[in-house]
C-alpha positions in Angstrom: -16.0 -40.2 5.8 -16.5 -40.6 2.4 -17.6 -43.4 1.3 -21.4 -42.4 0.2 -23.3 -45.6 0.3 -26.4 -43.2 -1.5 -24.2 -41.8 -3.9 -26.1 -43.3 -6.9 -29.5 -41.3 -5.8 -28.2 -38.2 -5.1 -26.6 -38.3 -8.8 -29.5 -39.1 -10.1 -31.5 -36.6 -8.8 -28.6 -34.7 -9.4 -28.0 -34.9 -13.3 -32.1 -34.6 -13.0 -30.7 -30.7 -11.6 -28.6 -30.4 -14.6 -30.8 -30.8 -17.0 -33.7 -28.2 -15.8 -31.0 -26.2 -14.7 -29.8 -25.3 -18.0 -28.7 -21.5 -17.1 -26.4 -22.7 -14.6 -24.4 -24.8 -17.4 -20.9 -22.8 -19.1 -21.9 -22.2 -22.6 -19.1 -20.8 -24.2 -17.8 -23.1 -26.8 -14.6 -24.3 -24.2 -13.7 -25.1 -20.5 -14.0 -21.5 -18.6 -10.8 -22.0 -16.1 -11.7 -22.0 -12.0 -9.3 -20.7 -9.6 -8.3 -17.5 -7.3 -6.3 -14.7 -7.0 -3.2 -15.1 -4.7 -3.4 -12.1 -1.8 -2.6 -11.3 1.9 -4.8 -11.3 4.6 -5.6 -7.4 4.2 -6.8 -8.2 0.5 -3.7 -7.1 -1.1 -2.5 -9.3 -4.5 0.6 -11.2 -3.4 3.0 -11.2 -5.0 2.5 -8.5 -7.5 4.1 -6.1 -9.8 3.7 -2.7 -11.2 5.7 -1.9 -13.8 5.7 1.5 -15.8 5.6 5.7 -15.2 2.0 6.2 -14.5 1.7 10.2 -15.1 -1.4 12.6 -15.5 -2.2 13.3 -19.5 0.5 10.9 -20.4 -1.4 8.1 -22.1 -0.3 4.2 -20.7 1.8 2.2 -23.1 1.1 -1.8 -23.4 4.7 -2.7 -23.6 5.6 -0.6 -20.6 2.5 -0.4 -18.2 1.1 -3.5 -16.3 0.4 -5.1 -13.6 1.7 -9.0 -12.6 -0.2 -10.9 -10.3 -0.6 -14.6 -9.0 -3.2 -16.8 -9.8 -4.0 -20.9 -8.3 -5.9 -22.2 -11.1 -8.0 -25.5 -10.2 -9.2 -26.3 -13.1 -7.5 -25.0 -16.6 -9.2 -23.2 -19.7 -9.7 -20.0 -20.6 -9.4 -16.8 -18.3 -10.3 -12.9 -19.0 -9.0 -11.1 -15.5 -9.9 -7.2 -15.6 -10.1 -4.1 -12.8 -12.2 -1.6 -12.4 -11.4 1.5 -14.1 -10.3 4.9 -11.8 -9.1 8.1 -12.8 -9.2 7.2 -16.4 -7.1 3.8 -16.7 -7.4 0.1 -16.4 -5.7 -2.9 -16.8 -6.9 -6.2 -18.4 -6.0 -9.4 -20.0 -7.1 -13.1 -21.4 -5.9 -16.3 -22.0 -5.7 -19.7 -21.4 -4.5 -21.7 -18.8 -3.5 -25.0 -20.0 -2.6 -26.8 -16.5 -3.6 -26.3 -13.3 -1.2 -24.5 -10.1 0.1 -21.3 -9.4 1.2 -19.1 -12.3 1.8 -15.5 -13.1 -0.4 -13.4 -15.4 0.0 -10.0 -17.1 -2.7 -7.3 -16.9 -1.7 -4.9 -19.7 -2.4 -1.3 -19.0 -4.8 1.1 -20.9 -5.7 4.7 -20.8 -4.6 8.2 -19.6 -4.3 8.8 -16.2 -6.5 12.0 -15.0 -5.2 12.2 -11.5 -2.3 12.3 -9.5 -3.1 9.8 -6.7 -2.0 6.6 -4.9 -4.8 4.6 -6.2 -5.8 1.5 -5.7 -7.1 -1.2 -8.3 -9.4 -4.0 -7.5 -8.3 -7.0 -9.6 -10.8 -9.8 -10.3 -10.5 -13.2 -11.6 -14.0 -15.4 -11.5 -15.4 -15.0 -7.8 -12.0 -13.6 -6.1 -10.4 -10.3 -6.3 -7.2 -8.3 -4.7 -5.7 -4.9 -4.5 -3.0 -3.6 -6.7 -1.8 0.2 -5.6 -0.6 2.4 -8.4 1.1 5.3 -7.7 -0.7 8.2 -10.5 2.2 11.2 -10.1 2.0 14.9 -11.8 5.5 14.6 -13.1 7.7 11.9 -14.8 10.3 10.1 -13.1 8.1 10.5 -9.6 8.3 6.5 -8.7 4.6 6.0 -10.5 4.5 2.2 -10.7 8.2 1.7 -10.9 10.1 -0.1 -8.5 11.6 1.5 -5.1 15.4 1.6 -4.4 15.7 0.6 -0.4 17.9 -1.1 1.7 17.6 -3.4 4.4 18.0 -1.9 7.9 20.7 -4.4 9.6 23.0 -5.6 6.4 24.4 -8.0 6.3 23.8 -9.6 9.9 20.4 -9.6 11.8 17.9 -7.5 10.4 17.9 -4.5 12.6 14.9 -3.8 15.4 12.6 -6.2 13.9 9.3 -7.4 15.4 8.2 -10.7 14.9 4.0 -11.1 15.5 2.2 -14.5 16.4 3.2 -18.0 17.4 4.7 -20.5 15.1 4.6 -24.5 16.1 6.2 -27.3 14.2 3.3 -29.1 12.2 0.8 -26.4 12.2 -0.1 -24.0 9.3 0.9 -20.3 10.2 -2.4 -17.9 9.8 -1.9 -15.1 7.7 -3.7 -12.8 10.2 -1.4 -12.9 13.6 1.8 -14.7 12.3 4.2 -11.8 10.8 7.5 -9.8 10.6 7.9 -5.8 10.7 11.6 -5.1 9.2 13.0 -1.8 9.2 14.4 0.0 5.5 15.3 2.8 4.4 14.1 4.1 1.0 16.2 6.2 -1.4 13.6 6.3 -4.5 9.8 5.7 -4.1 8.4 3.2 -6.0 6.9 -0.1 -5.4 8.2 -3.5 -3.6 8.2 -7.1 -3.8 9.8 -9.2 -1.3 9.3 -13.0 -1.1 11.9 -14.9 1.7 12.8 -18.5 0.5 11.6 -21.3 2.6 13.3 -22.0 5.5 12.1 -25.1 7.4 8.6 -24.8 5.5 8.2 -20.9 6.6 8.8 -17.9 4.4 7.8 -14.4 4.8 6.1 -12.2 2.2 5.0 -8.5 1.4 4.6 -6.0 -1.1 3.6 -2.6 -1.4 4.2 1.2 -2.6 6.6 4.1 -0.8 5.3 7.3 -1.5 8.1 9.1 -0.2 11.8 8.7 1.2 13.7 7.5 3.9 13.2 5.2 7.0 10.3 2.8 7.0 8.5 -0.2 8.3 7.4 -2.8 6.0 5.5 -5.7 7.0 5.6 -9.3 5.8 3.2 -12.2 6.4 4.2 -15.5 7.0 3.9 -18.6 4.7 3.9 -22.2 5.1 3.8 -25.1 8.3 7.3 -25.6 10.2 9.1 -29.0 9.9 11.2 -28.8 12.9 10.9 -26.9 16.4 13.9 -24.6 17.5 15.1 -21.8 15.9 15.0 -21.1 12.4 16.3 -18.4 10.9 14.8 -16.5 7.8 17.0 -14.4 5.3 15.5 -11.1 3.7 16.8 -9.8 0.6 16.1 -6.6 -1.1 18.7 -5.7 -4.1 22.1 -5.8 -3.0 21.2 -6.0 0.8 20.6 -9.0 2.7 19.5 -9.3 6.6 18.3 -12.7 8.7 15.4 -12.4 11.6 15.1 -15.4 14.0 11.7 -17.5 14.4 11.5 -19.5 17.4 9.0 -22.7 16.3 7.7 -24.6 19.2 7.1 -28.3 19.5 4.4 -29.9 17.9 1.3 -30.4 20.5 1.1 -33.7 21.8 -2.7 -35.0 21.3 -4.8 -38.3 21.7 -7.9 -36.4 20.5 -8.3 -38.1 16.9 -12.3 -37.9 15.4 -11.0 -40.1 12.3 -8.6 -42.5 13.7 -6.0 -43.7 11.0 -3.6 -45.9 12.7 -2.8 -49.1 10.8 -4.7 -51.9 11.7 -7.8 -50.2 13.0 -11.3 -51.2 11.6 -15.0 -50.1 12.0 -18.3 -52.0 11.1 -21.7 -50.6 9.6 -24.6 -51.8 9.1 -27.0 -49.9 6.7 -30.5 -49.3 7.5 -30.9 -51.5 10.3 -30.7 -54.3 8.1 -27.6 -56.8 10.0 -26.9 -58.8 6.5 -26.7 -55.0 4.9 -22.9 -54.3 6.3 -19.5 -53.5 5.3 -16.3 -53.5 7.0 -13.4 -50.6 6.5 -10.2 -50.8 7.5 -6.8 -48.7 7.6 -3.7 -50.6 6.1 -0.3 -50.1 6.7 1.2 -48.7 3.6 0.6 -44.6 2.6 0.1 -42.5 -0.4 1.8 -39.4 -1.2 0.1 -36.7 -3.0 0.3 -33.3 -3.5 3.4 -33.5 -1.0 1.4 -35.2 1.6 1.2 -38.8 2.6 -2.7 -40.2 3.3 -3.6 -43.5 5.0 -5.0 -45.8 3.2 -8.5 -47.3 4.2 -10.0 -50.4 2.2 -13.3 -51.6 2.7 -15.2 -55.0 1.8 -19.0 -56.4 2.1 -17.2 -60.4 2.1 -14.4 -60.1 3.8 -13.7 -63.5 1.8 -14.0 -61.8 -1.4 -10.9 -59.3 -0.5 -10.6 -55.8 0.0 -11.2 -52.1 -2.5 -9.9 -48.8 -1.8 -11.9 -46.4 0.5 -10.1 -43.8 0.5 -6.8 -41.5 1.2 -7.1 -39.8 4.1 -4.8 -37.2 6.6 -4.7 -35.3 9.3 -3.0 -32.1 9.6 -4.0 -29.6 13.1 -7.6 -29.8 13.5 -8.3 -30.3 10.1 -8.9 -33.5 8.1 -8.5 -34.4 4.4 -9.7 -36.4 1.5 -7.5 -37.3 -1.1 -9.7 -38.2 -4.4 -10.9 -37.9 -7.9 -13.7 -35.9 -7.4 -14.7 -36.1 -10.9 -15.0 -40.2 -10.6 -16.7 -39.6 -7.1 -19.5 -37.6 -8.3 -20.4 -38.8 -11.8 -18.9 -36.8 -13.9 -16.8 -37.5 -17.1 -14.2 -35.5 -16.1 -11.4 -36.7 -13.6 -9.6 -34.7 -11.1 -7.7 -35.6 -8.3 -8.2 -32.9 -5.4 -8.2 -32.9 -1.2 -10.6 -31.2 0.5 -11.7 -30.6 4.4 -14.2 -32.8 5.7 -14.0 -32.4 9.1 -12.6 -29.7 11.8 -12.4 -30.8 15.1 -11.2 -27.8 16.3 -14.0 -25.1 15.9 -16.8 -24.7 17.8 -20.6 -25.4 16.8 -22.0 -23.6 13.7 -18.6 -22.8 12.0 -18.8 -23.7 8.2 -16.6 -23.7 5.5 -15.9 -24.8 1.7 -14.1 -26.9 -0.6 -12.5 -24.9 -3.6 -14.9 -24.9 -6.5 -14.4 -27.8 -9.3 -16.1 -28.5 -12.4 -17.5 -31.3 -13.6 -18.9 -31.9 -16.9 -21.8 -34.2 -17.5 -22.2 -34.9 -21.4 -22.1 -31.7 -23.3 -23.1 -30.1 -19.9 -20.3 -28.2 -17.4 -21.1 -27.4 -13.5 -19.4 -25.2 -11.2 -19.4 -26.8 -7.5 -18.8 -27.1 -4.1 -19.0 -28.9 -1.0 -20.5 -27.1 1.6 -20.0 -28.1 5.4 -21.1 -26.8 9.0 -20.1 -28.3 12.9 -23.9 -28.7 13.8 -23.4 -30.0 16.9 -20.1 -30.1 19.0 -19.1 -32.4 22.3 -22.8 -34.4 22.4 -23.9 -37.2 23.4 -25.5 -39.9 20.6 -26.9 -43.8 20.7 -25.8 -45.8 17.7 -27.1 -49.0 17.9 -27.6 -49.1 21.7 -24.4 -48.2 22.3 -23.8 -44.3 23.7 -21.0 -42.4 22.1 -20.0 -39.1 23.8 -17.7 -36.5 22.1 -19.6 -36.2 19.5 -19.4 -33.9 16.3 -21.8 -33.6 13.7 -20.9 -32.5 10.6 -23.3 -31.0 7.8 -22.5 -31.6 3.9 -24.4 -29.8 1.9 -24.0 -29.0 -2.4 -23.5 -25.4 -3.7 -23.4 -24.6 -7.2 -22.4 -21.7 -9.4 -25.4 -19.8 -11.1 -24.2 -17.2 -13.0 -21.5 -15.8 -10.1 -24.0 -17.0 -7.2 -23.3 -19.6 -5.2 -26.8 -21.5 -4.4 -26.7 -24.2 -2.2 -28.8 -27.1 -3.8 -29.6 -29.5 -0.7 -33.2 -28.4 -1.3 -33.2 -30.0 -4.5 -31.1 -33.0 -4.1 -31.0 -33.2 -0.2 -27.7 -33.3 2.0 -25.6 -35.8 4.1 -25.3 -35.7 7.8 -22.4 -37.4 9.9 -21.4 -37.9 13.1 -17.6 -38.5 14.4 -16.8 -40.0 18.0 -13.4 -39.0 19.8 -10.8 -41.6 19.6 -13.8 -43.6 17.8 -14.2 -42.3 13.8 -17.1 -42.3 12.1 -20.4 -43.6 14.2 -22.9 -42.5 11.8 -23.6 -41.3 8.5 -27.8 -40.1 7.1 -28.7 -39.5 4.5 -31.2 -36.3 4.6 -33.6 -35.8 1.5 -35.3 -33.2 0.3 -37.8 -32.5 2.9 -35.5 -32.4 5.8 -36.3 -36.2 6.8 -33.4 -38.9 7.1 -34.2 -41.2 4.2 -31.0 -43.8 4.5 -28.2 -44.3 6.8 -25.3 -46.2 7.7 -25.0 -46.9 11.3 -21.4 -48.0 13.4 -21.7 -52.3 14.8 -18.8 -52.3 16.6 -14.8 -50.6 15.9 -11.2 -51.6 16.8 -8.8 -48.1 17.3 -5.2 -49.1 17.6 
């Protein structure tokens, strides 16, 4: 849950962080743009593209040689994404990036090349970085970082002797690392790929890559994307003038009542704050949904006099074991700067002392700008807790704790400006929420009266 009823101190103490903290500030006359570099789960860019000879002694030409890559910007303004330099060339660029989503940037090349190699370039953008390999030959006209000529093994019909890795089930994000597709080609002139399936039934299947030399081969693409539907879906491959299909079997969505943040219409929860009964709100979850970013969020409202009406509390979801928080993170924390994101707040389905992160925002305070992120960590999984004399069992306890961006380093601040700890019930929501300050002692908290789950 979301609904911070200490907000106000920790952004007080927070902006007090801001200004000692000068060093962590952006200081460079503009908004530095936040985002990532789009790659596989072996590190490789994705999707990419090399274009250009790359030959020993030959020296690289702007026009000709460079290297196109993906990028999810979060929040726009300006960029400067580089590699390192090996055997005597790099590739670099800058700009700006005037809204925020995926888009495709050009790093141009520069230098001679010293070596002939199948060398790989490190590309980095902020805090993430990817792979590029660039084939470095002795001769011209070797394949360097042009593009391959292959066909698809099995054109025009099923793609021929393919293995597909993993399980795919309707309403559940594939993972990059199991869920994927060998396909069989054969090459007729080295050089590099690109292949991107469309979306079929929310899956598609990508790869890319370099062939060093001719004839048969295996590539391999990952899969993409949460299936709609169960049944069989199939995917077409296409690769210049060929064209082959591979079949995905997607299995029925998994049937659960275990719910940690219950979101049904109708359903309402009680808290009192501090053991103080006259200190109390009451949330609940109305029927109508938002859509955002392609997704469609309950709606919970919340009131301290039920006789003086209802406010928004929040957009919430649920997709797997995850669960999301629609909201303008800018307007939640304080700052002047508005931005609507979702992030994780909760994982039901890992076990104790997993942790993971929001994406990083920025916020801007004044003339001051902060990198951030949220920080969380399953504590404690299936225990047992007494709110209010009442034992919940099933318990999870989530940690949230604030990072922020010092000069490339993430440092996590709770020491400074303290952290929040909550605990969700099974089939229950939200029990209890503390507020933890600086000195590792609960210093507020907001405590579950009684709930209605429908």
């Amino acid at each position: 849950m979301k609904q911070h009823y200490l907000l106000l101190l920790i952004l007080s103490t927070f902006t007090l962080f801001l200004g000692c903290q000068k060093e962590l500030s952006f200081d460079s006359g503009g908004t530095v743009s936040v985002g990532s570099l789009q790659s596989d789960a072996g590190g490789d860019c994705l999707p990419k593209t090399v274009n250009g000879d790359y030959v020993t002694g030959t020296a690289l030409n702007i026009t000709n040689n460079y290297i196109d890559v993906q990028i999810n910007v979060v929040t726009p303004g300006s960029y400067t994404i580089y590699t390192d330099t090996i055997s005597g060339i790099y590739f670099r660029t800058s700009g700006v990036a005037n809204t925020a989503g995926l888009t495709t940037v050009r790093l141009k090349g520069v230098g001679t090349p010293t070596a002939a190699a199948i060398t790989n370039f490190t590309v980095h953008y902020g805090l993430t970085e990817c792979v590029v390999p660039v084939t470095i030959t002795a001769t011209p006209g070797g394949g360097g970082g042009g593009a391959a000529a292959f066909a698809l093994d099995g054109s025009p019909t099923t793609c021929m002797s393919f293995v597909l890795h993993g399980t795919y089930t309707q309403n559940s994000a594939t993972v990059a690392a199991t869920d994927k597709v060998d396909i069989n080609v054969t090459v007729t002139t080295i050089g590099t790929y690109s292949i991107t399936t469309t979306a079929t039934n929310g899956l598609s299947f990508s790869g890319s890559g370099t062939f060093t030399t001719t004839g048969p081969k295996v590539i391999t693409l990952t899969a993409i994307g949460t299936p709609s539907a169960s049944g069989t879906t199939n995917i077409p491959v296409t690769a210049g003038a060929t064209s082959c299909s591979f079949p995905v079997v997607v299995n029925p969505a998994v049937v659960t009542t275990n719910d940690y943040f219950p979101r049904t219409a109708s359903s309402n929860w009680s808290y009192q704050f501090d053991d103080v009964s006259t200190d109390s709100i009451l949330r609940k979850v109305i029927a109508p949904t938002k859509t955002a970013l392609g997704n469609a969020f309950n709606i919970f409202m919340v009131t301290d006099d039920a006789a003086n009406g209802f406010d928004s509390s929040g957009y919430y979801r649920k997709a797997g074991g995850d669960y999301y928080e629609f909201v303008d993170m800018g307007a939640f924390w304080g700052f002047d700067n508005s931005f609507w994101v979702e992030y994780i707040f909760l994982k039901d389905n890992v076990t104790a002392g997993t942790a993971w992160q929001s994406a990083p925002y920025t916020g801007v305070v004044g003339a001051q700008s902060l990198q951030f992120r949220l920080n969380y960590k399953v504590s404690q999984k299936d225990i047992s807790v007494v709110v209010n004399g009442v034992t919940y069992t099933n318990v999870i306890v989530v940690e949230e704790k604030l990072d922020v961006n010092n000069m490339g380093t993430w440092v996590d601040v709770s020491d400074q400006v303290g952290y929040f700890r909550t605990y969700y019930a099974r089939n229950i929501g939200m029990i209890k929420q503390e507020s933890v300050d600086i000195n590792n002692a609960v210093d507020g908290k907001m405590e579950m009266r009684r709930y209605q789950v429908l």
